[in-house]
One Martini backbone bead per residue (centre of mass of N, CA, C, O) as a GRO file, in nm:
protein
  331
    1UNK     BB    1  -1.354   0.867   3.165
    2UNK     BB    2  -1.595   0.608   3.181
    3UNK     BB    3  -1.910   0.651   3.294
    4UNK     BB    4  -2.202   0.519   3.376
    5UNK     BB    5  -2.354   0.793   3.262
    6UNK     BB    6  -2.281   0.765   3.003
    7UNK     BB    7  -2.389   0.808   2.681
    8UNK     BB    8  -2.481   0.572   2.389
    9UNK     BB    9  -2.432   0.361   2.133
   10UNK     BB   10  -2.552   0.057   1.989
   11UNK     BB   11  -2.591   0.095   1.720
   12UNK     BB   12  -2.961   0.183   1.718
   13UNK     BB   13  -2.890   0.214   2.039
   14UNK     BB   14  -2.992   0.436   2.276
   15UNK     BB   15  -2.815   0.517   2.584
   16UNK     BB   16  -2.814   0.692   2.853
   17UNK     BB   17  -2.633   0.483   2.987
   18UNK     BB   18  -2.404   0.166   3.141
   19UNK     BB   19  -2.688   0.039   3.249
   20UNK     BB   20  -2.774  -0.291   3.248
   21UNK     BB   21  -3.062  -0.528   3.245
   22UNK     BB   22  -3.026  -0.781   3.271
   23UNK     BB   23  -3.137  -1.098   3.249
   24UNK     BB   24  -3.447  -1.251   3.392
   25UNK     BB   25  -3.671  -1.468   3.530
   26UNK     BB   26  -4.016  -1.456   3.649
   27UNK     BB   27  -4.295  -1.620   3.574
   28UNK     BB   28  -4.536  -1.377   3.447
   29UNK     BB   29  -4.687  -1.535   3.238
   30UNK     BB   30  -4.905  -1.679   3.109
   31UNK     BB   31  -4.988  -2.022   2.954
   32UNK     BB   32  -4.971  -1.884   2.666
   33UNK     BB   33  -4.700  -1.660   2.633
   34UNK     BB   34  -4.836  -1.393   2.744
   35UNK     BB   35  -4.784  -1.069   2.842
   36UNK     BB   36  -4.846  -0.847   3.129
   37UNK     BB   37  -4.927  -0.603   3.341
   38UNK     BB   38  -4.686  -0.692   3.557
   39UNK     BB   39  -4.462  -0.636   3.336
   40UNK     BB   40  -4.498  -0.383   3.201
   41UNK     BB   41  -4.431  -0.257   3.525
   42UNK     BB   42  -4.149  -0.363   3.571
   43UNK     BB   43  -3.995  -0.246   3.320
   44UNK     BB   44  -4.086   0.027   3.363
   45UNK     BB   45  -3.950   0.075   3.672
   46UNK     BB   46  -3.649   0.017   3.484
   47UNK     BB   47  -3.642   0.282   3.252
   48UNK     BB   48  -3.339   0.424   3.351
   49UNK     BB   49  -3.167   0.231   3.201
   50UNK     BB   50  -3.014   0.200   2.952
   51UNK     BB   51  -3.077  -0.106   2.948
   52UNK     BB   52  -3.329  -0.367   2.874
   53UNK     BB   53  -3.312  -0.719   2.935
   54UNK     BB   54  -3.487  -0.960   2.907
   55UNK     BB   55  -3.644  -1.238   2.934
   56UNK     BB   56  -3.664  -1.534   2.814
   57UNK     BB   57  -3.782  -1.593   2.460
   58UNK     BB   58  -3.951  -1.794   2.303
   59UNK     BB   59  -3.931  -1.922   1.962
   60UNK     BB   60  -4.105  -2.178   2.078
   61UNK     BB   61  -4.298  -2.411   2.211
   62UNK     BB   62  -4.060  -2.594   2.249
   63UNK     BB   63  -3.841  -2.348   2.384
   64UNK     BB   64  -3.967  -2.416   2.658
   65UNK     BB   65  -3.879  -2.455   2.997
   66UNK     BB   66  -4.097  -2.290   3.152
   67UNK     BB   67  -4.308  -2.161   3.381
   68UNK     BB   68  -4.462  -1.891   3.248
   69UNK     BB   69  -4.338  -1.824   2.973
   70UNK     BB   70  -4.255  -1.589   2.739
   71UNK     BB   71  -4.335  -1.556   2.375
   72UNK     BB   72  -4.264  -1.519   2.009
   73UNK     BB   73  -4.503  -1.698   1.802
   74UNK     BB   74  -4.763  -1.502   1.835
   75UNK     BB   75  -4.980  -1.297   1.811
   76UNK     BB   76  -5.086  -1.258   2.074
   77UNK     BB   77  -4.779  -1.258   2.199
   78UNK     BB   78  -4.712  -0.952   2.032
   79UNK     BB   79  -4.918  -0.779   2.159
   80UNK     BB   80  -4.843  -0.797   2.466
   81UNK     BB   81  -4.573  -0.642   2.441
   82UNK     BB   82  -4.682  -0.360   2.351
   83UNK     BB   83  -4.741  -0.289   2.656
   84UNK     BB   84  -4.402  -0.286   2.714
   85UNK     BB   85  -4.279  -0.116   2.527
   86UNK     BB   86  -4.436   0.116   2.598
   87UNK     BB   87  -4.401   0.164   2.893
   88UNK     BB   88  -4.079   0.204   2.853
   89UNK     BB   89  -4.114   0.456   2.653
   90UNK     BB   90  -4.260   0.653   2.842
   91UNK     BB   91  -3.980   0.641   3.011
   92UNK     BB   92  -3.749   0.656   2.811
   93UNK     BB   93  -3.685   0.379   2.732
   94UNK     BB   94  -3.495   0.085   2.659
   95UNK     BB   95  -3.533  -0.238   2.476
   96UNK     BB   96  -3.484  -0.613   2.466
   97UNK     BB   97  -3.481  -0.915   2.365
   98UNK     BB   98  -3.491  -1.231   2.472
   99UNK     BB   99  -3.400  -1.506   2.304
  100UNK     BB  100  -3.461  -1.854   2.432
  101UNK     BB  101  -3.374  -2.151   2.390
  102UNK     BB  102  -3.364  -2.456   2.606
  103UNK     BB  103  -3.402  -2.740   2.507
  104UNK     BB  104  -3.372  -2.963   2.751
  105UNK     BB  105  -3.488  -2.751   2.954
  106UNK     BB  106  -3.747  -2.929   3.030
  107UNK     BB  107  -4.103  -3.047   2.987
  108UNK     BB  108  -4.388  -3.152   2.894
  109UNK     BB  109  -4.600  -3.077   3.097
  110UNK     BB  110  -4.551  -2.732   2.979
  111UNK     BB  111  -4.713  -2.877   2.707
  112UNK     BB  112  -5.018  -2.962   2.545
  113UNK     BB  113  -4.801  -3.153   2.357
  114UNK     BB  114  -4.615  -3.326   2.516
  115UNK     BB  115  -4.324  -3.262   2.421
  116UNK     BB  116  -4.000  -3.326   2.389
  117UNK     BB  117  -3.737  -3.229   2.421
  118UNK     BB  118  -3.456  -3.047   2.277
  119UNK     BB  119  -3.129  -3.121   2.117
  120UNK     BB  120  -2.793  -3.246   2.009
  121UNK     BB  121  -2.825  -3.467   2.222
  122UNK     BB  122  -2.950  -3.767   2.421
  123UNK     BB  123  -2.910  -3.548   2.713
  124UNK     BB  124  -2.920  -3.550   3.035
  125UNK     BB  125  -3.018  -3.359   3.261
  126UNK     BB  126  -2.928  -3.272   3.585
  127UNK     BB  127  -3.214  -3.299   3.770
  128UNK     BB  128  -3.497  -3.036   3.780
  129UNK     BB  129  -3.831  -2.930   3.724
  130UNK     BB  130  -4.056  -2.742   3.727
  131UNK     BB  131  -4.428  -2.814   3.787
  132UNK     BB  132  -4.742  -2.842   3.775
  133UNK     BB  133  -4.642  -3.135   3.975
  134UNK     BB  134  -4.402  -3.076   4.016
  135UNK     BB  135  -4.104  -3.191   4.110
  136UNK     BB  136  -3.886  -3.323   3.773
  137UNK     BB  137  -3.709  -3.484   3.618
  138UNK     BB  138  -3.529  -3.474   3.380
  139UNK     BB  139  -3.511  -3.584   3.050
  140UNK     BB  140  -3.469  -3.705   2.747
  141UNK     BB  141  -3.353  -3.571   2.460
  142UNK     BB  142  -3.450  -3.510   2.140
  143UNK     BB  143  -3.249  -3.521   1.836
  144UNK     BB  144  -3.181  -3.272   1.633
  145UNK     BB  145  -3.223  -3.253   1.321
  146UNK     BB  146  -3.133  -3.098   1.034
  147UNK     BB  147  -3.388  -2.980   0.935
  148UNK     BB  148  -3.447  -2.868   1.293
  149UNK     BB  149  -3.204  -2.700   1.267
  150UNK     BB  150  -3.345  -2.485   1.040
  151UNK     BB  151  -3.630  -2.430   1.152
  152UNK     BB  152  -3.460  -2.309   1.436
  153UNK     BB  153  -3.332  -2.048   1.303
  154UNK     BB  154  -3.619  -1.934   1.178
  155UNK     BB  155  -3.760  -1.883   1.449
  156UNK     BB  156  -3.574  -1.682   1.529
  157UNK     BB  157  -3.642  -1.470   1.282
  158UNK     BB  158  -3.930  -1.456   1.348
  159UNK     BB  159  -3.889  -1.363   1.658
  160UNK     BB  160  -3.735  -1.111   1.555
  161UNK     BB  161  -3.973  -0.969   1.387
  162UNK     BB  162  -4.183  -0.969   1.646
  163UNK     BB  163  -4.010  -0.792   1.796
  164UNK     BB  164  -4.052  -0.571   1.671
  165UNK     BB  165  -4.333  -0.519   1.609
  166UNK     BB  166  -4.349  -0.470   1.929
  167UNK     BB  167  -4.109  -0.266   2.008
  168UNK     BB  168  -3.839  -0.324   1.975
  169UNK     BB  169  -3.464  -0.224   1.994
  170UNK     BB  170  -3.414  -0.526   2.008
  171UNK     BB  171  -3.172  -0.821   2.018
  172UNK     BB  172  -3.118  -1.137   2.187
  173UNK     BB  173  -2.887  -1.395   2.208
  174UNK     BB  174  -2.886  -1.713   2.395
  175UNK     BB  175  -2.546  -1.841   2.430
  176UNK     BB  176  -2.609  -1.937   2.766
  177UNK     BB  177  -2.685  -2.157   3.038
  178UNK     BB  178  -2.749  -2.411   2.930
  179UNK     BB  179  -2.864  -2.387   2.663
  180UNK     BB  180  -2.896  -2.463   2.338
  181UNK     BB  181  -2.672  -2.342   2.240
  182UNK     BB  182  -2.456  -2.426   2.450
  183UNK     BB  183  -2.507  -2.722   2.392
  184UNK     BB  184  -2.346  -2.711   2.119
  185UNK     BB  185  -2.088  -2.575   2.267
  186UNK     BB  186  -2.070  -2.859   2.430
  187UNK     BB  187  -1.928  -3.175   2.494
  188UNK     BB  188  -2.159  -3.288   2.705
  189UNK     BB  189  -2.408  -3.226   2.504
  190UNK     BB  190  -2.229  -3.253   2.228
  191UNK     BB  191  -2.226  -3.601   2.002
  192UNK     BB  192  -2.179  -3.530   1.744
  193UNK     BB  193  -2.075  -3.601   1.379
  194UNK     BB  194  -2.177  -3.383   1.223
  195UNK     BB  195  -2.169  -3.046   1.144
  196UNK     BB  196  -2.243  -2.960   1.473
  197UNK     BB  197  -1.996  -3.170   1.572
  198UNK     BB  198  -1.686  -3.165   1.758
  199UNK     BB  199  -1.569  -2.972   1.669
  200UNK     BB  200  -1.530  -2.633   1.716
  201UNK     BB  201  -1.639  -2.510   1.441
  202UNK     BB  202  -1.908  -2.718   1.472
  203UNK     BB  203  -2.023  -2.598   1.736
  204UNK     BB  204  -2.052  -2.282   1.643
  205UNK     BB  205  -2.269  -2.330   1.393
  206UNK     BB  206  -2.540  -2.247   1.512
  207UNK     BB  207  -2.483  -1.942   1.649
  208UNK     BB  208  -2.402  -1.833   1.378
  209UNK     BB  209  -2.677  -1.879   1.213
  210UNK     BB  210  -2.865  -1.764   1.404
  211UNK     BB  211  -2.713  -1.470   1.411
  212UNK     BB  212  -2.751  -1.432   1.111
  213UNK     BB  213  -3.047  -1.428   1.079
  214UNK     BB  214  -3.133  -1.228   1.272
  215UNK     BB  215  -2.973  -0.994   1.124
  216UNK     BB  216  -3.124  -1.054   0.853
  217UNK     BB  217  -3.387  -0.935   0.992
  218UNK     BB  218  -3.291  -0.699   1.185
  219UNK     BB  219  -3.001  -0.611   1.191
  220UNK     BB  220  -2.683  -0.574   1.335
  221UNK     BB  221  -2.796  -0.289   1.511
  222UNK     BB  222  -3.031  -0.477   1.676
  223UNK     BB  223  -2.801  -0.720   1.731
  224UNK     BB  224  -2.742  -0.955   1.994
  225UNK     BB  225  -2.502  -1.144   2.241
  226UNK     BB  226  -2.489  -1.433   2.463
  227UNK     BB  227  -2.231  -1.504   2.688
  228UNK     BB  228  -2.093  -1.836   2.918
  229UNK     BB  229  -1.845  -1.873   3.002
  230UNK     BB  230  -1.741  -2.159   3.193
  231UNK     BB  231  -2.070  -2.234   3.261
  232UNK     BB  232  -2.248  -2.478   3.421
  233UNK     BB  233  -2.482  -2.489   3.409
  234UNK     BB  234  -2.719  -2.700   3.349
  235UNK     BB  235  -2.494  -2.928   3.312
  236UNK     BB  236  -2.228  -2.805   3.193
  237UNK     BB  237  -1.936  -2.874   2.978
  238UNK     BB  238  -1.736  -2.729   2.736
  239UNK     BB  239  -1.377  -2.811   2.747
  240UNK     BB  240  -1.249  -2.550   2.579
  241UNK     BB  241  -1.298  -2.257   2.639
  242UNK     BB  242  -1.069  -2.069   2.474
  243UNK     BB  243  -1.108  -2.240   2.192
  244UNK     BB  244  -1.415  -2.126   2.177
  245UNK     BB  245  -1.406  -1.806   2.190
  246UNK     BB  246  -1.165  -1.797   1.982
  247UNK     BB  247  -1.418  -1.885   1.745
  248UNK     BB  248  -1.664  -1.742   1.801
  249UNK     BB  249  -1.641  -1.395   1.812
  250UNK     BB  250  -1.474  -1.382   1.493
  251UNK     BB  251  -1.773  -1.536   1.375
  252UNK     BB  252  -1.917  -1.308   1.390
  253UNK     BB  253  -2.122  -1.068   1.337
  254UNK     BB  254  -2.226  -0.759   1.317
  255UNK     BB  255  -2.338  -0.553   1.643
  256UNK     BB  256  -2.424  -0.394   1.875
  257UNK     BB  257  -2.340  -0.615   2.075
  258UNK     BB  258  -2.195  -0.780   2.342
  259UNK     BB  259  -2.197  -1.050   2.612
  260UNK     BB  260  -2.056  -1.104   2.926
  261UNK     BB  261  -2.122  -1.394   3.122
  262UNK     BB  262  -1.908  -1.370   3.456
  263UNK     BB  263  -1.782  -1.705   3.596
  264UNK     BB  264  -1.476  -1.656   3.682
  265UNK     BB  265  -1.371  -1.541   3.416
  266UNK     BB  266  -1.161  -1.289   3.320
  267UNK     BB  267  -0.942  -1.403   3.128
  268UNK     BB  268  -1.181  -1.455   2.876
  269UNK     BB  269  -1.304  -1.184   2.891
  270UNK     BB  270  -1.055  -1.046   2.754
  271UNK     BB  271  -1.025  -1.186   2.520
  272UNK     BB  272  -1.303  -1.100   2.394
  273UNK     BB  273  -1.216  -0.784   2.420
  274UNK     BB  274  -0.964  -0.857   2.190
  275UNK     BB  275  -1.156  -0.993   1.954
  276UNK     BB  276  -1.381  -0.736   2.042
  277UNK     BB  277  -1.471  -0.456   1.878
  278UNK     BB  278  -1.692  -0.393   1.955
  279UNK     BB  279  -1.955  -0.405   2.196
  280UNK     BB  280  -1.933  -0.430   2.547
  281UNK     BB  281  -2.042  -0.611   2.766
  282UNK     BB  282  -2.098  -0.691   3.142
  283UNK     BB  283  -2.075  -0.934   3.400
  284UNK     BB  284  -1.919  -0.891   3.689
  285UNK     BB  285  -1.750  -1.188   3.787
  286UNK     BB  286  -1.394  -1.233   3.893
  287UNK     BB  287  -1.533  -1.381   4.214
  288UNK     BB  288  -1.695  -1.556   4.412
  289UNK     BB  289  -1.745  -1.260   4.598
  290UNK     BB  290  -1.896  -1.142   4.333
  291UNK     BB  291  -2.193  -1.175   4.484
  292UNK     BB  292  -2.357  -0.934   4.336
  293UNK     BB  293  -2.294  -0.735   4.181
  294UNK     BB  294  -2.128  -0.364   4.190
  295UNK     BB  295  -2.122  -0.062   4.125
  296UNK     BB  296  -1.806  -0.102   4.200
  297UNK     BB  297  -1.768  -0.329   3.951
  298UNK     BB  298  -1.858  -0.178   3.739
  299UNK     BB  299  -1.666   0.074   3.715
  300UNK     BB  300  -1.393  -0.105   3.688
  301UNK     BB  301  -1.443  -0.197   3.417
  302UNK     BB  302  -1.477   0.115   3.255
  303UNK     BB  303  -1.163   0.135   3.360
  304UNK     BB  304  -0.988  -0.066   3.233
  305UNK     BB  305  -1.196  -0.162   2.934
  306UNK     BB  306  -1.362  -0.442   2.940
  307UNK     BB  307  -1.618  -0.211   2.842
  308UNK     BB  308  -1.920  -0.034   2.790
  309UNK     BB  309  -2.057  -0.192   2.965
  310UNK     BB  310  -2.340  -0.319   3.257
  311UNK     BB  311  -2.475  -0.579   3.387
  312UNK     BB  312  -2.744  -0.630   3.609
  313UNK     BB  313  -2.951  -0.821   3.825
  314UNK     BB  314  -3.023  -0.790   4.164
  315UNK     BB  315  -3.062  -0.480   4.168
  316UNK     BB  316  -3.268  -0.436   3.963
  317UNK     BB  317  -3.466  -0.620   4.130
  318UNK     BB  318  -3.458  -0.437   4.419
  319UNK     BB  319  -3.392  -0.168   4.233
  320UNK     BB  320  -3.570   0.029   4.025
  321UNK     BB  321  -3.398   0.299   4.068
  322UNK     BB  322  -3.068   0.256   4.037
  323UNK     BB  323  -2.934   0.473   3.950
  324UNK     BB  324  -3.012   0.696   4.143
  325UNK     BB  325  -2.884   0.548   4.377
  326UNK     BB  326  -2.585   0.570   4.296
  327UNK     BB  327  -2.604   0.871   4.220
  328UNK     BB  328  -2.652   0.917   4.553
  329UNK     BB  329  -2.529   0.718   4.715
  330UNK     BB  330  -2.720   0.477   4.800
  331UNK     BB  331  -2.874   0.163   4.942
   0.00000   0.00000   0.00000
């Protein structure tokens, strides 16, 4: 039986535990989106864990949804962030970045050129915003040309590249929680009628091409993907779930892991596992009441098959020490 404890290998990296620091936004980072000393201790304080996933980081400056998030698209904040990965390493620890374009997910406001968000379709997310102006309702975000989702595929893969030079053990694809994978992903929020749009095997095609893009910049074995299957976040809706994931997950490259954020569907999840041959992450939440994930249910999922390893979020954030405390079944 496989213990949260043991040891694995996911591609080419290494993980001492089955225990994963999910990706977190903390908005700890300069207004010019280089990582700060601050990121490097909360990092370095969690780096027991077998493997942390950073917080959402832009592959470009359009790509910023929030203020004061980190981006890898720049010399200055490539430099910052090996501060981050050597004390995570220096503690023994894996670390890997989350690449996140936000898409519609964004505002004028936290950007010096004061530019529009982009999207698959000018859909306006529901809600509002912080900025530095205080909270302002989301915006129409304008259309990304054919041309424009080539260059977003390449900022990817460069934004890969700067990831490695960092020092980081690998990267994680974010396509979903309602940011822009997931927006081409979903029916309400992609009215396409382009090779991008319409149909499953069409809206699945930007981050098929987006990860495919990324594993040839930094091999298969370093490149991981995030998806939340039927997550409504951020005004989503993705209208035909199980036929989506049914065409996505085996549409895939070979990665060093595949993860999913699971928001009350289960079902959906099993699906998943049976697709995907490779490694399985899980961040477990098979019903309203288990948030948010523990211990034991985290347990549970790698005692079913269901994944082979864990992703947790609320308690790595509350416990820097969290292996620790589990195994010695502490507070």
């Amino acid at each position: 039986m496989t213990s949260l404890f043991d040891a694995a290998t996911f591609g080419k990296i290494p993980l001492r535990n089955r225990l994963v620091m999910a990706p977190m936004t903390r908005n700890r980072a300069t207004p010019e989106g280089a990582a700060t000393a601050l990121m490097a201790e909360y990092y370095a304080q969690r780096a027991t864990s077998g493997l942390i996933i950073t917080e959402g980081v832009q592959p470009s400056q359009v790509g910023q949804g929030f203020i004061n998030t980190p981006g890898l698209h720049t010399p200055e904040q490539v430099a910052s962030w090996r501060t981050v990965t050597d004390a995570v390493h220096a503690q023994g620890g894996r670390i890997v970045v989350q690449l996140m374009h936000s898409g519609r997910i964004g505002h004028p406001s936290l950007y010096a050129s004061a530019h529009e968000p982009v999207a698959p379709s000018p859909v306006r997310a529901a809600g509002q915003q912080f900025t530095p102006e205080g909270m302002q309702d989301y915006v129409v975000p304008r259309e990304l040309t054919t041309a424009e989702i080539d260059a977003t595929v390449r900022d990817f893969a460069d934004a890969a590249r700067n990831a490695m030079e960092a020092g980081f053990d690998g990267v994680q694809i974010h396509a979903g929680n309602g940011f822009l994978l997931h927006q081409f992903l979903s029916e309400n929020t992609n009215h396409r009628t382009d090779a991008y749009g319409g149909s499953v095997a069409h809206r699945i095609r930007f981050t098929v091409e987006v990860t495919e893009a990324v594993a040839a910049a930094v091999g298969n074995e370093h490149t991981a993907v995030r998806v939340s299957p039927g997550n409504p976040y951020n005004d989503i809706a993705e209208g035909d779930t199980e036929a989506l994931y049914a065409a996505l997950v085996p549409a895939l490259p070979e990665l060093a892991f595949l993860e999913v954020c699971e928001i009350v569907t289960r079902p959906v999840t099993r699906a998943v596992r049976d697709l995907w041959r490779g490694n399985l992450v899980v961040n477990p939440h098979a019903a309203p009441d288990s948030f948010p994930a523990t211990a034991r249910t985290a347990q549970e999922v790698l005692d079913d098959g269901l994944a082979d390893a864990v992703s947790l979020g609320a308690l790595f954030l509350a416990n820097p020490d969290l292996p620790a405390r589990i195994a010695a079944d502490g507070p």
